[in-house]
N, C-alpha and C positions, 0 to 999 in steps of 0.2 A: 451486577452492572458496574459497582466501582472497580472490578478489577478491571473489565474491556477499557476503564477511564485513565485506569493504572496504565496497561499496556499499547494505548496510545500512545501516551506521554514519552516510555520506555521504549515503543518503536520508531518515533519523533527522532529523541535525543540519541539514541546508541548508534544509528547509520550515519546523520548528518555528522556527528563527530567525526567520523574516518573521513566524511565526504570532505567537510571542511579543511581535514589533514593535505588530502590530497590536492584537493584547488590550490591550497597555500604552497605545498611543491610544485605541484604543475601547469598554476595558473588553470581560468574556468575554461578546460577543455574538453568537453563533452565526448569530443571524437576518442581520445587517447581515454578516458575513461573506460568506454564501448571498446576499444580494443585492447587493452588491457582487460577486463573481463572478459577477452573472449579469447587469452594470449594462450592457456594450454587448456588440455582434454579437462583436467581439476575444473579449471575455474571455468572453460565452457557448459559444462554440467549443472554446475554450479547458476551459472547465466540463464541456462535456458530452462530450467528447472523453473525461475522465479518468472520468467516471461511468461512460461506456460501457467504458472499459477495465477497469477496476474490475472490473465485472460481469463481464465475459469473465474476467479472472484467477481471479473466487473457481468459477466454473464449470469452468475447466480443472484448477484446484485438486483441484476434488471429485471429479472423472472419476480425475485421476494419482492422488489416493491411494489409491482402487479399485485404478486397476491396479497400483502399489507394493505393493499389498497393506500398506497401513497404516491404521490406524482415523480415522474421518472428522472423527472427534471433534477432532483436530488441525487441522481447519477454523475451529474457533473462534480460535485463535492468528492465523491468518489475518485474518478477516474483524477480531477487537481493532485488527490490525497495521496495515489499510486503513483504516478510521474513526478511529483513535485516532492515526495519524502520516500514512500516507498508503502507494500504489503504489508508490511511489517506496522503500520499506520493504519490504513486507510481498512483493512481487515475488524481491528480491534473497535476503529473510528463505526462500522458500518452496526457488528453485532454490538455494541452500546445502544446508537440509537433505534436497533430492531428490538432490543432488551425496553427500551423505553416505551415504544410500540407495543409491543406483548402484556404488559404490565398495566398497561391502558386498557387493555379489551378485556381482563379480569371481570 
């Protein structure tokens, strides 16, 4: 469970730092971000790789908390956690507190 805690933290701080790079050259422009990740075959692969994952995550999400038996509405922390930081978050954010959940029903 501390490491998911670990690899929040580590998924938090290691994207925002590039993100921040880039606003500070190119001002907060959302657009040119999305087009630049989307500028060659690399980095389109790259894009839709994580889009597609994305989607599968917040979809298993919403299935596990069914079965957790915990209210969905905790989907939203999720879905913030992916658009607003990234996978790389909201993944590590999600199995911690299922890790918490499981640990419970012991």
């Amino acid at each position: 469970k501390s490491l998911y805690l670990l690899l929040v933290i580590i998924g938090s701080v290691a994207p925002w730092s590039l993100l921040l790079k880039f606003f500070i050259q190119n001002g907060f422009s959302v657009e040119l971000l999305i087009k630049q990740g989307f500028a060659n075959y690399a980095g389109a692969a790259f894009s839709t790789d994580l889009l597609i994952s994305a989607l599968v995550f917040l979809c298993f999400s919403f299935f596990e908390l069914k079965r957790l038996g915990l209210s969905r509405s905790r989907l939203i922390i999720y879905i913030a956690a992916t658009f607003g930081v990234g996978l790389s978050c909201s993944l590590p954010l999600f199995l911690y507190f299922r890790e918490g959940v499981l640990e419970g029903k012991d």
